[in-house]
N, C-alpha and C positions, 0 to 999 in steps of 0.2 A: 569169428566164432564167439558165441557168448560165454561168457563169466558162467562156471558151474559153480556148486557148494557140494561138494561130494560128501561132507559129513554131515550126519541127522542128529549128532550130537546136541542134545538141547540145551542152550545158554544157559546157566544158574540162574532161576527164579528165588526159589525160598526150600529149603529144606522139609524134607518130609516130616507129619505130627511127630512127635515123640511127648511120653506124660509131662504135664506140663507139673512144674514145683511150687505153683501157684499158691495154694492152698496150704495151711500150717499144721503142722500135725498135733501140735495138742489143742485144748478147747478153750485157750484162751479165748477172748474179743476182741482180734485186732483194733488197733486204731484206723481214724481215716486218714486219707492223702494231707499231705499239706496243703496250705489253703491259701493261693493270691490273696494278699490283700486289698479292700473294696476299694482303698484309695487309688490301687495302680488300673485297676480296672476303670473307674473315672477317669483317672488324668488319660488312659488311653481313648474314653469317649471322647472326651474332650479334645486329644491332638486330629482324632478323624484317620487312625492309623489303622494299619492291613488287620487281618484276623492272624496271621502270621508271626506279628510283632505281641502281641497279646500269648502269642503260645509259646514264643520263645521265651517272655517272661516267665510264663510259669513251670517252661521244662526247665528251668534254672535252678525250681528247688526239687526238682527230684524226677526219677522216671516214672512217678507215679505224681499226678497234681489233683486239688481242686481249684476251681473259678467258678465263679457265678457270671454266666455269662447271658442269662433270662429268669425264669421265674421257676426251674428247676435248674439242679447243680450239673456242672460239668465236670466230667474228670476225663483230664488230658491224659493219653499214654504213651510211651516210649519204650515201658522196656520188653523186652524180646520177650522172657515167659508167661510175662501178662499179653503179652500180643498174641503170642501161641494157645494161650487159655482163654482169650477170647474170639478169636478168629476163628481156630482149627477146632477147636476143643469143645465147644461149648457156643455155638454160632445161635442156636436155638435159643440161648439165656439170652444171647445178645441181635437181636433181628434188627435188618432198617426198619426205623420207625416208618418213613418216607424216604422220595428220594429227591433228590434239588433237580434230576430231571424228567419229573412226570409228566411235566407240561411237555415236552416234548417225545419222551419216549411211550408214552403212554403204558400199556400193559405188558412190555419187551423183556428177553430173558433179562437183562439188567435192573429193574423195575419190581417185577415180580414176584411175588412169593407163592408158599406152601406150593399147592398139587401143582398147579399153573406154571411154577417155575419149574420144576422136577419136571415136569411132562417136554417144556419148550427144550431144558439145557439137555436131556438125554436125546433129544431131537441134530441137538445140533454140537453136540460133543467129539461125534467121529470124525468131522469135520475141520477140528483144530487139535487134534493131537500132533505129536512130530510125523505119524506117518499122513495123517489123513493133512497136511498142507501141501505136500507135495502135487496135490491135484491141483495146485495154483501155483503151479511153478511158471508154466507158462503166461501168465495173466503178471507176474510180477515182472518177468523177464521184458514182456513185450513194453509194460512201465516204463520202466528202468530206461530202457535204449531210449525211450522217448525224452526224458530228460538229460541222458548223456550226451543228444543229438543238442537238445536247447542249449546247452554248456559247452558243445564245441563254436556254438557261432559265438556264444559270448566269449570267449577264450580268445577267437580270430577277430573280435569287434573290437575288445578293449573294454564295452559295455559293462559294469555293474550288473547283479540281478540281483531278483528278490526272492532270497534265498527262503523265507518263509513262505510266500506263493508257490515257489518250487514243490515244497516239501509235503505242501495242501495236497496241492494237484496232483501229484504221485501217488498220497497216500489214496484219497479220491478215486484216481484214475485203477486202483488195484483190486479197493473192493469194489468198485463198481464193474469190475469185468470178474470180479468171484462172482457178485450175485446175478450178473444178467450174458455174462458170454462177450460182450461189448466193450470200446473203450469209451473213456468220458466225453460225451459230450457238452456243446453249445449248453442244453439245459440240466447238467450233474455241474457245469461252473454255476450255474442260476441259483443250488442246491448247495453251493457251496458261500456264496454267497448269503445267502437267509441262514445259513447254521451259523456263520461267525458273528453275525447281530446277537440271531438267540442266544446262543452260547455264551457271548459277552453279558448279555441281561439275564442269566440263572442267579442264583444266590449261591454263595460257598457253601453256605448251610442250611436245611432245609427249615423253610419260616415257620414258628413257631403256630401261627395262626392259619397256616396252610394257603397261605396267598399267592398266587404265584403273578407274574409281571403278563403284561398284555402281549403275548406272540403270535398274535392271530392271523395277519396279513404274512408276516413270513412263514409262518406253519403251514398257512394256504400254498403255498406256492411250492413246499416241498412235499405236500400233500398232494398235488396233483402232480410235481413230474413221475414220482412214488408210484401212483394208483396209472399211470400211464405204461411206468414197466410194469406193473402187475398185471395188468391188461393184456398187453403185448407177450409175456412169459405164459401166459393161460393159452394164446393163442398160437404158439407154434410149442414143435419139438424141443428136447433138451439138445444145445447145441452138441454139435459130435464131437468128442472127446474133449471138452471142453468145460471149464466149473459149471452148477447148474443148482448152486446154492437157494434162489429164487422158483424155482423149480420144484426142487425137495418140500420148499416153506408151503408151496399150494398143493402140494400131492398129502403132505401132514396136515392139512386145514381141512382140503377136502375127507378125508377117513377120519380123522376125529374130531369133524362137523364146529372150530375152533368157533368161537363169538366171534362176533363185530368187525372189528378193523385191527385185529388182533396179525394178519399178513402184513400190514403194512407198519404196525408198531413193532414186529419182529428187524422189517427191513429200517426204519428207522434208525433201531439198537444197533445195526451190523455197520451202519452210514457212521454215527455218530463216534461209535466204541472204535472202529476200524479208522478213522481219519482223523480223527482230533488228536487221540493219543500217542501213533504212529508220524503222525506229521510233524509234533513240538519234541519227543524223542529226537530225532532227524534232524530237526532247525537247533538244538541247542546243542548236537553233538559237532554240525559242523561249523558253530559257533566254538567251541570249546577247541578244535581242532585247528581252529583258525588262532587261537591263546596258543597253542600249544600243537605247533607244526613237525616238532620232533616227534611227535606222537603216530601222526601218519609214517612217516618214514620209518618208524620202528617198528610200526603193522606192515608194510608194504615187505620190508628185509626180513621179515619173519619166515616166509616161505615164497616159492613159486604161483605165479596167479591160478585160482583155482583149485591151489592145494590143499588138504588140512589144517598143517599148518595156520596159514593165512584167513584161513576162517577162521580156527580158535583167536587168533590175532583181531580181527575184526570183530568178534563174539565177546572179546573182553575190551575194544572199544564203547561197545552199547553198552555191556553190564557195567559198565561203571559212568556212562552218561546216564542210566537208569536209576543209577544210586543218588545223583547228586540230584536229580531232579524226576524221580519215581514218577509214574504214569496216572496213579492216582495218590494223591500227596494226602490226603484230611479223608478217612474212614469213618462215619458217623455210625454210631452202634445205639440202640437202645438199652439199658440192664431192666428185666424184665420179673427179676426176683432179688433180694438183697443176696451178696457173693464175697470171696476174699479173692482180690485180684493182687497178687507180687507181691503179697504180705500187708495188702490194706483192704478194710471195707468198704464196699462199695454199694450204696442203697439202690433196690428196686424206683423204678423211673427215672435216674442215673441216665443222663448221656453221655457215652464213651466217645473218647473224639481219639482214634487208634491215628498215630502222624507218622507214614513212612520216614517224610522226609526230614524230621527231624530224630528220629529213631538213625537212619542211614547218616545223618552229619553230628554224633555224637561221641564225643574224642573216646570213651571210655569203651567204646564198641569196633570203632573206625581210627587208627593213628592218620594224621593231619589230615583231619575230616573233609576239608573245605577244597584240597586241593585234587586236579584232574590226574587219577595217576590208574590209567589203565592196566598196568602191571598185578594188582590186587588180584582181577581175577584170570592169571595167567598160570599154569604149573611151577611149583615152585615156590609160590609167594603164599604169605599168611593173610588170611583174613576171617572174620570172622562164619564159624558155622551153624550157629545156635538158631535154631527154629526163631524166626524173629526179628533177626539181625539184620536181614537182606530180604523184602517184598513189596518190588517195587509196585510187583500186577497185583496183591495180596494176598491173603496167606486162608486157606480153610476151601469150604466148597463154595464159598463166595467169591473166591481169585476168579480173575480177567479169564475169561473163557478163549479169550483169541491171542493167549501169549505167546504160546508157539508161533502161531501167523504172523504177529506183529516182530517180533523178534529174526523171522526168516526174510521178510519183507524188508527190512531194514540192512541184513545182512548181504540182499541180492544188488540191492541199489548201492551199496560202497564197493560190492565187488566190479561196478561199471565204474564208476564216481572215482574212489581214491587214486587204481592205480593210473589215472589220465588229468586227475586235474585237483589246482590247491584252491582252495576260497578262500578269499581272505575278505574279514570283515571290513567295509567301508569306521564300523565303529561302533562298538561291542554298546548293547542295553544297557540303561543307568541299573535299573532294576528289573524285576520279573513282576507277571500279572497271576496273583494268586486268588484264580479261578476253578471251576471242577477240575481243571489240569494246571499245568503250572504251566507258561509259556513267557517268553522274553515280552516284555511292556509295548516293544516298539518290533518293527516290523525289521529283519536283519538284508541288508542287502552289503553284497560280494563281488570281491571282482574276481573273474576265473582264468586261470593263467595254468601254464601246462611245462608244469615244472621236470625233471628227471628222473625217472624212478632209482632211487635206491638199489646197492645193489644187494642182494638174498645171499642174509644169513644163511650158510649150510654149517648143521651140526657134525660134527667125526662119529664117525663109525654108525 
């Protein structure tokens, strides 16, 4: 029998707007952020260190920074009412200027703006609500056994895998049976293949001069298995009861007559936002799990397989692997008028650089920030509520469109995974590669062993 999730209970993303305290009530003129000094900012060109190592310096003097990090000023953010006042509150003051993935996504609801994006995201909204994922229950389930299957031979080999290949191809294999009825093929690995080049050669931040890096030869080839399902979705029915996401995107193209190649930069976004994000979620949870195997067995004793329970159990495994390494770590915002953000001024052409992930590891928010302690978001336990505090998919009408999916998708796959088998890392990453996602440096491979299950916690009365 397969693994259910009987509860639609939706994981904690971010809490709903509330007014933001942003703004000071009398007419003084605040002062600005504090300000990196030039010297630390050299000696960091000069060591050839992450963008990462630079923001930590400067969330050091405050939850509100400056730096000069090009030829206009940057101001780093952290703390939660400036992130609520500028995210939820006020997203129009602060629009992407660009985005570090045009070259690839072209004109996609993630890319997007004004009418363009309003038109695409209410196209594709119903879609990824808690109720509307349910229609890919089947597409995630069918997933899932398939990698349960690959980790039973490894289990009975002795064999190592490669837990980060797993985690692609699953997520891969899920949306690509949302958008086309299908599972991954021979040429969706080919697709997967050309994204981890390009994706490695995006920029963290989008270049100042609008340049973007040569992906021509790989964009071809994901351009044409792309335009191949387009083709083929044109040319037959919507499969019978079955997702038909690619479907809906040409029946919306066809009625309001879309531009150019605006179908396949839609499919693009759904490729890219649905596998990249969901698959290094995954690889560093059962990285983290592999650190900390008391963890599984405290989710497994939680309840009966299937139960509620055991999904909220599981539900507060990912929210808190989401916390320590959010889905999208570095939020670039433009300010597009001068503002007072968390009690500082902030000048029009202002780059806000909004950092989940250092907002989510900050002691004064998070008690022992660093450490993996899935308990935080379990009943019972304190953590923080404040609009702000906790977004990992982001916070305002800008947040991840596919958070619910990504979140249910992850939840379907540990409900085959945990309770049958432990991974254990061959040997945990030096460090992480801080890219448009965050992802472990090096590739993780595990050996699978099929340990006992624990026996279930039952509560009295």
């Amino acid at each position: 029998m397969s693994p259910s999730l009987p509860s639609e209970e939706p994981i904690v993303t971010a809490a709903d707007p509330v007014p933001s305290p942003s703004a000071p009530a009398d007419s003084a003129v605040p002062a600005g952020p504090p300000e990196l000094p030039a010297e630390q900012i050299q000696q960091w060109h000069r060591s050839g260190g992450e963008l990462i190592d630079l923001l930590r310096r400067a969330h050091a003097l405050g939850p509100v920074s400056l730096l000069q990090l090009g030829p206009k000023p940057t101001v780093l953010l952290t703390d939660p009412a400036g992130i609520q006042h500028v995210l939820a509150l006020n997203p129009d003051r602060y629009p992407k200027r660009s985005h570090r993935a045009r070259a690839l996504l072209g004109d996609g609801v993630l890319t997007a703006a004004g009418e363009l994006w309003k038109r695409q995201r209410r196209l594709l909204q119903s879609y990824f609500t808690v109720q509307g994922t349910r229609r890919f229950t089947s597409a995630m389930h069918d997933a899932a056994r398939h990698i349960a299957t690959q980790w039973s031979h490894s289990a009975d080999s002795g064999q190592a895998r490669d837990i980060t290949a797993d985690m692609r191809f699953y997520a891969l294999d899920v949306i690509w049976r949302a958008l086309t009825g299908h599972g991954a093929t021979a040429d969706t690995l080919r697709v997967l293949s050309a994204l981890d080049v390009i994706l490695t050669a995006l920029p963290v931040l989008p270049p100042p001069d609008g340049h973007q890096p040569d992906l021509g030869e790989h964009l071809a080839t994901i351009h044409h298995i792309v335009d191949a399902a387009i083709a083929e979705a044109r040319g037959t029915a919507t499969p019978p009861g079955g997702p038909a996401l690619l479907h809906s995107l040409i029946r919306a193209a066809d009625e309001q007559c879309w531009p150019g190649n605006l179908i396949r930069d839609e499919v693009m976004t759904l490729l890219v936002a649905g596998q990249e994000t969901t698959a290094n979620t995954l690889v560093w949870l059962f990285l983290l799990l592999g650190q900390h195997p008391d963890e599984r067995d405290r989710a497994l004793r939680a309840g009966p397989a299937g139960g509620a329970d055991r999904n909220r159990a599981f539900q507060a495994l990912v929210s808190e692997t989401l916390r320590l390494y959010p889905v999208a770590w570095l939020l670039p915002r433009h300010a597009t008028e001068d503002d007072v953000v968390a009690g500082h001024r902030v000048r029009a052409g202002t780059t806000v650089l909004v950092c989940p992930y250092l907002t989510h590891r900050d002691p004064a928010l998070w008690p022992e920030p660093e450490r993996f302690l899935p308990g935080r978001f379990t009943a019972g336990h304190d953590r923080p509520t404040r609009p702000g505090a906790y977004y990992p998919f982001g916070l305002g009408p800008r947040a991840c469109l596919g958070a619910q999916f990504a979140l249910r998708e992850a939840a379907t796959l540990l409900e085959y995974l945990l309770p049958a088998y432990a991974a254990t890392p061959d040997a945990a990453p030096e460090d992480a590669a801080y890219g448009i996602t965050i992802s472990p440096a090096t590739a993780v491979r595990a050996t699978i062993t099929r340990p006992e299950q624990p026996p279930v916690t039952r509560s009295c009365g």
